[in-house]
C-alpha positions as CSV (number, residue, x, y, z in Angstrom):
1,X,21.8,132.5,-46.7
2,X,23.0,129.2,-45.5
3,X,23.8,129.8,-42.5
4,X,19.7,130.9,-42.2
5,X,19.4,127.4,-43.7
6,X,21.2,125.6,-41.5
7,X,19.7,127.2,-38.3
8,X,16.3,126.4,-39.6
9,X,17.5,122.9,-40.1
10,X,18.7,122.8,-36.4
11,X,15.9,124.6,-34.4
12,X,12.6,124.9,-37.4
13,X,10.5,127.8,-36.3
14,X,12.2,128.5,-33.2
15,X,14.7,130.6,-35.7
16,X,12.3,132.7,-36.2
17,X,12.0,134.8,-32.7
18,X,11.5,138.5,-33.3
19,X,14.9,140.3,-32.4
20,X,15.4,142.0,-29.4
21,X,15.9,146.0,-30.1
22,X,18.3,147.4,-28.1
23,X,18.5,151.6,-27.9
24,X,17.5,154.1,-25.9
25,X,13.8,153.9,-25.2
26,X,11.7,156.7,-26.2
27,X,12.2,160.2,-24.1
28,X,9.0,161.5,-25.3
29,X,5.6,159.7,-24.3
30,X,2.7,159.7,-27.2
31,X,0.8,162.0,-24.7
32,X,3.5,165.2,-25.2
33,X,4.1,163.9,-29.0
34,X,0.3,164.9,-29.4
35,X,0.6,167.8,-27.1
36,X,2.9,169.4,-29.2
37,X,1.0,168.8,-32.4
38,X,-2.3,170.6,-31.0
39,X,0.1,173.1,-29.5
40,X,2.0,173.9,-32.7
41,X,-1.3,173.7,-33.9
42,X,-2.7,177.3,-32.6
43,X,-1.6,180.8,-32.7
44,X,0.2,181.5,-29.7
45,X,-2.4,184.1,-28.9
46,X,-4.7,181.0,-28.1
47,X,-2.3,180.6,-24.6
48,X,-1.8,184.1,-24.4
49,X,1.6,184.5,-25.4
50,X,2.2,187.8,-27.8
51,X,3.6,186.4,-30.7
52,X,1.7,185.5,-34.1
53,X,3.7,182.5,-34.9
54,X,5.4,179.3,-33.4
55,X,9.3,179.7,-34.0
56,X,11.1,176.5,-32.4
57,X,12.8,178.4,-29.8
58,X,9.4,179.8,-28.7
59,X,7.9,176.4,-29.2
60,X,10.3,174.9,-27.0
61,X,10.6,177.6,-24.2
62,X,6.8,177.4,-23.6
63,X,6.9,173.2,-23.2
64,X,9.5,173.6,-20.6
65,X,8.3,177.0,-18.8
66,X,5.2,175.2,-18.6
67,X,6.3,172.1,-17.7
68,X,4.7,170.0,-20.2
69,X,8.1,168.3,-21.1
70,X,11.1,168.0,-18.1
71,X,13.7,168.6,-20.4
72,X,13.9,168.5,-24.3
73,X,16.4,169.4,-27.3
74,X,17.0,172.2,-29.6
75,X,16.5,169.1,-32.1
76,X,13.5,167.8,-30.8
77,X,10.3,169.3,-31.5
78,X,11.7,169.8,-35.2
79,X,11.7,166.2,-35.6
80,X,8.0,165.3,-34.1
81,X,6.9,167.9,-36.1
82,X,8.3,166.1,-39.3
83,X,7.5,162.9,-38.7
84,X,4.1,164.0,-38.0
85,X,1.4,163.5,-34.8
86,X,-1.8,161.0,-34.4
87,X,-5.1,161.4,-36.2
88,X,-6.3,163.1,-32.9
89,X,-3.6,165.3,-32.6
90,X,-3.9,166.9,-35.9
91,X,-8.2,167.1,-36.1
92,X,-7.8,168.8,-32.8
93,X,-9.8,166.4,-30.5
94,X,-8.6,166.5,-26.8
95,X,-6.4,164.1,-25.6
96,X,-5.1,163.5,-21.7
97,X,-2.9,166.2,-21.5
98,X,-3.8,169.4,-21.4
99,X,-2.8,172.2,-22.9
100,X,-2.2,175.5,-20.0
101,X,-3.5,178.7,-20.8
102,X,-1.7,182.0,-20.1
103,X,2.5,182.6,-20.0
């Protein structure tokens, strides 16, 4: 606490810069987060795969076969799922990035 003091004593507002985040930036651009919401969104019948259900194995072999992702996680599409997509994404309204049709 008085260290904070003493800083603000020394440089006033300057203290107060934002922190720079360090990290590994974001693998997954908002575009495919949304893709895989309106994709996890239909049946798989509505891209012509046989299955009546999304499992997360079937999720994720159709982003990659189709190339909608270069490369992504066993752990992956759980978590967007989870944390949830856009507005967009979830009423179904179109975004950039199409979704293919057929396997």
């Amino acid at each position: 606490m008085y260290a904070d003091l003493h800083d603000f004593a020394r440089r006033r507002l300057s203290c107060l810069t934002v922190p720079v985040t360090s990290g590994r930036p974001h693998a997954c651009p908002r575009a495919q987060i949304e893709t895989i919401w309106r994709l996890a969104g239909q049946p798989p019948t509505a891209v012509g795969l046989p299955y009546g259900r999304w499992s997360l194995a079937k999720l994720r072999a159709y982003l990659i076969r189709q190339r909608l992702v270069k490369a992504i996680s066993r752990e992956h599409p759980p978590r967007v799922l989870k944390k949830g997509g856009t507005a967009s994404a979830m009423s179904g309204a179109s975004s950039s990035a199409p979704i293919p049709t057929g396997p």
